[in-house]
MIMARGU-665829 format. One record per atom (N, C-alpha, C, O, CB): atom name; x negated, y negated, z. Coordinates in Angstrom, 1 decimal, m for minus. Last residue first. Glycine has a CB too. Layout:
N
 figu     px     py     pz
   CA      X      Y      Z
...
# end
This chain:
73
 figu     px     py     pz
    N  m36.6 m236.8   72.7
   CA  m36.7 m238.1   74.1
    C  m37.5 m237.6   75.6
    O  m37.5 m238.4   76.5
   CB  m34.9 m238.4   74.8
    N  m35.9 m235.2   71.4
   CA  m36.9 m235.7   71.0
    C  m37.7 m236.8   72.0
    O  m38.9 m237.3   72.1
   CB  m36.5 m236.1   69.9
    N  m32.8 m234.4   71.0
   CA  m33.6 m235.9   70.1
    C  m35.0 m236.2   70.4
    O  m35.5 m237.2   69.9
   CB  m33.0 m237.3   70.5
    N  m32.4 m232.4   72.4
   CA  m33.2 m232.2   71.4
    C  m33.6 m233.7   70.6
    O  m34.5 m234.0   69.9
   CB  m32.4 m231.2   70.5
    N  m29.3 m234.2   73.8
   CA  m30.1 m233.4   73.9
    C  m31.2 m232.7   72.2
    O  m30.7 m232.6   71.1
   CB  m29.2 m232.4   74.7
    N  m28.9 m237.6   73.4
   CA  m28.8 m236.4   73.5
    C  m29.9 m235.2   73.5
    O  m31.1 m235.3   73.3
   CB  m27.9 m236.2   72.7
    N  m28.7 m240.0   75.9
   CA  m29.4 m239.3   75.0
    C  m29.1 m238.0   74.7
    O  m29.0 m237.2   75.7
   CB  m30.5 m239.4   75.2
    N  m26.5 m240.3   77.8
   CA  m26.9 m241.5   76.7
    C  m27.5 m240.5   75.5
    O  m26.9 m240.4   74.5
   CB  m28.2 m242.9   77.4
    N  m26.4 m238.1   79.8
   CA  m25.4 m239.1   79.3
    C  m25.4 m239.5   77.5
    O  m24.7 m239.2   76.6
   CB  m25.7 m240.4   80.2
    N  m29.2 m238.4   80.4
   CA  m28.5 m237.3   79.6
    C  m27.3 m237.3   79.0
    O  m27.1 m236.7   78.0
   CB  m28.3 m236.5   80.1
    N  m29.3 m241.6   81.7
   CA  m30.3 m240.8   80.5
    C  m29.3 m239.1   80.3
    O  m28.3 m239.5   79.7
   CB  m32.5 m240.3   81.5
    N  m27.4 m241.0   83.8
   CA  m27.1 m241.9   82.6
    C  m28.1 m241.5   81.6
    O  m27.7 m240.9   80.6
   CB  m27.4 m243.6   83.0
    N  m29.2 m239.3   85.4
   CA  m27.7 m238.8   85.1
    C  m27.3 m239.6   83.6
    O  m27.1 m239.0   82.6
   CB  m26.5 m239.4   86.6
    N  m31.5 m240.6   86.1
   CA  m31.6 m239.6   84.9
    C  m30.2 m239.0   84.4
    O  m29.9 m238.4   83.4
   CB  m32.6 m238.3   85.3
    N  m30.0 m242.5   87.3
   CA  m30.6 m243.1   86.0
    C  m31.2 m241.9   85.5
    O  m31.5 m242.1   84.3
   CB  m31.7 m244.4   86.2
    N  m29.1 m241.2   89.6
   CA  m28.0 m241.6   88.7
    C  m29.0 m241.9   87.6
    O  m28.6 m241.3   86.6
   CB  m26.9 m242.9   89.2
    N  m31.4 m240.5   90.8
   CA  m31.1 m239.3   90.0
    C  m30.3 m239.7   89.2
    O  m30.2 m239.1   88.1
   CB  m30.6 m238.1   90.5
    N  m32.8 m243.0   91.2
   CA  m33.5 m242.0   90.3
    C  m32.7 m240.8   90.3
    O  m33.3 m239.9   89.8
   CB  m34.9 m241.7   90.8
    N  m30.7 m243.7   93.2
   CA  m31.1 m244.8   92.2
    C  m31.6 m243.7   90.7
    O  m31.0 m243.6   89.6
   CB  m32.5 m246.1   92.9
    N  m31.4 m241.7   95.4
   CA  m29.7 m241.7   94.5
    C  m29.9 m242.5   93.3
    O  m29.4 m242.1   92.3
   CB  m28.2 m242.5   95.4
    N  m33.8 m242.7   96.6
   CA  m33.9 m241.3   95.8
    C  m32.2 m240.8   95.0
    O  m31.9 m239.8   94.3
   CB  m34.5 m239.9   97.3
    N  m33.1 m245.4   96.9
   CA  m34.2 m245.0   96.0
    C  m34.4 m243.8   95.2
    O  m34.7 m243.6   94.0
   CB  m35.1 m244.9   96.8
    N  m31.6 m244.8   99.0
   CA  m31.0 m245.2   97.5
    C  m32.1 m244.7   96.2
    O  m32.0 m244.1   95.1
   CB  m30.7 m247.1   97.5
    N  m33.0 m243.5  100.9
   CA  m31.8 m243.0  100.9
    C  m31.5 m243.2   98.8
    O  m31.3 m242.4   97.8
   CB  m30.5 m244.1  102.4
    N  m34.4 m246.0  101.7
   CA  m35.0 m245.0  101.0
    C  m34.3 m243.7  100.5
    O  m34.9 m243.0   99.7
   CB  m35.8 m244.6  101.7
    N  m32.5 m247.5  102.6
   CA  m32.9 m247.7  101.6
    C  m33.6 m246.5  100.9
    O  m33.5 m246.2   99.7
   CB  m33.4 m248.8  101.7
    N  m31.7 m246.1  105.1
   CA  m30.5 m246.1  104.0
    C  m31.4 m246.5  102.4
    O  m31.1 m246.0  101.3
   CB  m29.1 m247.6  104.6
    N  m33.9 m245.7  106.2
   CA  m33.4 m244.9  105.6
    C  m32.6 m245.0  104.9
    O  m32.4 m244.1  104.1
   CB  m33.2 m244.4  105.9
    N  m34.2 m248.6  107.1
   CA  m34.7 m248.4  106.2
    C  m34.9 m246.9  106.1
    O  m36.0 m246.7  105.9
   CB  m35.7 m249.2  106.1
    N  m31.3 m248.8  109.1
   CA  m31.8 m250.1  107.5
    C  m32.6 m249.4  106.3
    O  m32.3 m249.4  105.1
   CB  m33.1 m251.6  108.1
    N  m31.4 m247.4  110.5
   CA  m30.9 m247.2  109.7
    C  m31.0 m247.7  108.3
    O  m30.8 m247.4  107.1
   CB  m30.2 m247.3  110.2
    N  m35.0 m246.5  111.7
   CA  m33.4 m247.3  112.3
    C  m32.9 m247.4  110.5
    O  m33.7 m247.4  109.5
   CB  m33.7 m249.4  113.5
    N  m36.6 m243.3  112.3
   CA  m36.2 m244.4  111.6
    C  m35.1 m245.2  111.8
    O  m34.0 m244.6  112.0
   CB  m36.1 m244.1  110.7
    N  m36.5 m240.9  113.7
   CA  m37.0 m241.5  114.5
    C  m36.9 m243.4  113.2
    O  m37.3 m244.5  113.6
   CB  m38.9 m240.4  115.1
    N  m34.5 m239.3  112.2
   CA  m36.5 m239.4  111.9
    C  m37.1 m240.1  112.6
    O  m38.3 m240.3  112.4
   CB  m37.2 m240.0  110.5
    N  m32.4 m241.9  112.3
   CA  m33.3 m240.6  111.4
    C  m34.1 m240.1  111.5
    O  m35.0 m240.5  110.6
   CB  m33.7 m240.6  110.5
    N  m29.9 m244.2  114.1
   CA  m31.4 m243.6  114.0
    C  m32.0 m242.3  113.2
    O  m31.9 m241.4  114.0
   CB  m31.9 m243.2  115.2
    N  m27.1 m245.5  113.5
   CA  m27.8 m244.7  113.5
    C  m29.5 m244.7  113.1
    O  m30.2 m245.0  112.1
   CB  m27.1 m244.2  113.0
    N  m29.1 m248.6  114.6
   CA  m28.7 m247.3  114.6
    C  m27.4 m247.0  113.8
    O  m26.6 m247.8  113.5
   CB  m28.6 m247.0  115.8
    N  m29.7 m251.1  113.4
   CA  m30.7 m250.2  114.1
    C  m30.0 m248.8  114.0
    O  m30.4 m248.0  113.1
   CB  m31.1 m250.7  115.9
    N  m28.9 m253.1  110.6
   CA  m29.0 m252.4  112.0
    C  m29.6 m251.6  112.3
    O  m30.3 m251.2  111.4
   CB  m28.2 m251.9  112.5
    N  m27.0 m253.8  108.1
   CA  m28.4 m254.8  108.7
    C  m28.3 m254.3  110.0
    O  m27.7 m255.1  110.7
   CB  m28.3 m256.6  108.8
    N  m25.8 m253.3  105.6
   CA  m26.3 m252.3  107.0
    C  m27.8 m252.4  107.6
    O  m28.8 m251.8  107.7
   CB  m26.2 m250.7  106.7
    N  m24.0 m255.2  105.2
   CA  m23.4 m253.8  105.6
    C  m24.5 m252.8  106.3
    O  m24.2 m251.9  107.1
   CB  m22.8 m253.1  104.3
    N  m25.9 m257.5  104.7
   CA  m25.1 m257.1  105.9
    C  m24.8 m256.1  106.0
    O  m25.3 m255.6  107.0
   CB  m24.1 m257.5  106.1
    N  m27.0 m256.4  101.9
   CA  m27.8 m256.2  103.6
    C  m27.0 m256.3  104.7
    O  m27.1 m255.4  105.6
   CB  m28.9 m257.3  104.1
    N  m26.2 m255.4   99.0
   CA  m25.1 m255.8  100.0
    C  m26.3 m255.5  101.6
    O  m26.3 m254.4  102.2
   CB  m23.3 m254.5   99.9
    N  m28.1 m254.4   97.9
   CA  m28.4 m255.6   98.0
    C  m27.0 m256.4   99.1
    O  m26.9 m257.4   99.8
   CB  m28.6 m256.1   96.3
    N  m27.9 m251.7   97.7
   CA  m29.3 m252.2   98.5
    C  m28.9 m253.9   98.6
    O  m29.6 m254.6   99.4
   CB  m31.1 m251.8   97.4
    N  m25.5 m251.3   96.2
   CA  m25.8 m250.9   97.6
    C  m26.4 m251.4   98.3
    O  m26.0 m251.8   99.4
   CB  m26.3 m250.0   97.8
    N  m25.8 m252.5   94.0
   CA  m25.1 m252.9   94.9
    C  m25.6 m252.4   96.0
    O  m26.2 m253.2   96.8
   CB  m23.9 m252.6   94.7
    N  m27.7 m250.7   93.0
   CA  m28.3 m252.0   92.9
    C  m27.5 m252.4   94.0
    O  m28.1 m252.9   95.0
   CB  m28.3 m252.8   91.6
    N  m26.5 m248.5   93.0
   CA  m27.3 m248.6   93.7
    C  m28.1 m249.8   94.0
    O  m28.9 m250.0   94.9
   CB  m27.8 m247.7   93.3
    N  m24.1 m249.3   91.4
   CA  m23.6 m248.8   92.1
    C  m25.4 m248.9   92.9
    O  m25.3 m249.8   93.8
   CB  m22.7 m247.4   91.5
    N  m25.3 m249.9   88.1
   CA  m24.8 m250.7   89.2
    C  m24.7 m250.3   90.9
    O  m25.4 m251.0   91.6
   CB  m23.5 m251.0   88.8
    N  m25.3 m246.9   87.2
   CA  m26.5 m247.8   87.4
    C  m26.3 m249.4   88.5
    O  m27.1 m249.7   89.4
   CB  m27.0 m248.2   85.9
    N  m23.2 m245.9   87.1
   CA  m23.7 m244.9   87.8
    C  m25.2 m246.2   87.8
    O  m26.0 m246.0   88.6
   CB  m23.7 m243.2   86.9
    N  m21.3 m248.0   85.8
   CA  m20.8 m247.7   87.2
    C  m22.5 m246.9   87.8
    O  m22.9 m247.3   88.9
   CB  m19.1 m246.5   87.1
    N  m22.4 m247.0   83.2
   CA  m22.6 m248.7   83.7
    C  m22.5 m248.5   85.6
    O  m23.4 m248.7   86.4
   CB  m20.9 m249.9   83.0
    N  m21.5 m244.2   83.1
   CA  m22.4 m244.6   83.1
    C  m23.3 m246.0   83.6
    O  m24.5 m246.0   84.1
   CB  m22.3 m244.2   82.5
    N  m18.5 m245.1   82.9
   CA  m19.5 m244.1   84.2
    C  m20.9 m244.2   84.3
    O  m21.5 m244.4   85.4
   CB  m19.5 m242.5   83.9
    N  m18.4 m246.6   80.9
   CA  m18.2 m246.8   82.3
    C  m18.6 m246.3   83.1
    O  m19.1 m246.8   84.2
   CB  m17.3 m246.9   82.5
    N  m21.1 m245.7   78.5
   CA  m19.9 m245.6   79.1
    C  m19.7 m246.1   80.4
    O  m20.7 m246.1   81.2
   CB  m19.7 m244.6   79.2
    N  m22.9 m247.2   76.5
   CA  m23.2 m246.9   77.4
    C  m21.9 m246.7   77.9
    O  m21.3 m247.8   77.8
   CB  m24.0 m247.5   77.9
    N  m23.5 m244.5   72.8
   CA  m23.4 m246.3   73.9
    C  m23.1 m245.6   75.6
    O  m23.1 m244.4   75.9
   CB  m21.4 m247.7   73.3
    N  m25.8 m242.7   71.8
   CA  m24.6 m243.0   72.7
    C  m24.5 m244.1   73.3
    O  m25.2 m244.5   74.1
   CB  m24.4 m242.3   73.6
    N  m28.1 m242.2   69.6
   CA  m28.3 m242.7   71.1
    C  m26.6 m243.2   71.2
    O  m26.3 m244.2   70.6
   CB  m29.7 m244.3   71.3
    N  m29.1 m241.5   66.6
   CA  m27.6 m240.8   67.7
    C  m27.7 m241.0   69.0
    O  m27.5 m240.0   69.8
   CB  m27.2 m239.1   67.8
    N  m29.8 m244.2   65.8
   CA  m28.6 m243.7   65.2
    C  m28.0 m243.3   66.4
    O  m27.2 m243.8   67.1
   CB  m28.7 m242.6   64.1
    N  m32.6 m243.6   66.6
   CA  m32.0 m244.4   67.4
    C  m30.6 m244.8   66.9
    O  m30.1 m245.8   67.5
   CB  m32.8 m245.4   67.7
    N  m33.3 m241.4   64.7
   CA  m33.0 m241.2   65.9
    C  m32.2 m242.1   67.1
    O  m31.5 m241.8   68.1
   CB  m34.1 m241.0   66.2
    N  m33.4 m243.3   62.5
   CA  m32.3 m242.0   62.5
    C  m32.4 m241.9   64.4
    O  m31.5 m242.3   65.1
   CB  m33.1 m240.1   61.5
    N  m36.0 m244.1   62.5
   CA  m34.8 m245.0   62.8
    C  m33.6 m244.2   63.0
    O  m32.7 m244.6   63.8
   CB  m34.7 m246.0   61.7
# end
């Protein structure tokens, strides 16, 4: 139970760094369109796959954040 002692609350940056991708994907107007084109991809669904891979680094960003280091996590 000690361990879950030195778990860090969650800071604004951190709240900010998990919201922020959820927003993204879910605002669709902003980028309900074809072009720009990627890879031969229309924009829509690089942007998402775009988030996917920003979603998973902010949520290990907030994990180091949160946990510290050597706990074991």
């Amino acid at each position: 139970m000690s361990d879950r002692a030195s778990v860090r609350a969650l800071s604004p940056l951190g709240t900010a760094l998990l919201v922020l991708p959820c927003a993204a994907v879910l605002a669709v107007p902003a980028f309900d369109r074809v072009q720009p084109m990627w890879l031969g991809l229309p924009f829509f669904y690089w942007w998402q796959m775009l988030w996917v891979l920003l979603a998973s680094l902010f949520t290990g960003m907030v994990y180091k954040i949160v946990v510290p280091p050597g706990s074991g996590d």
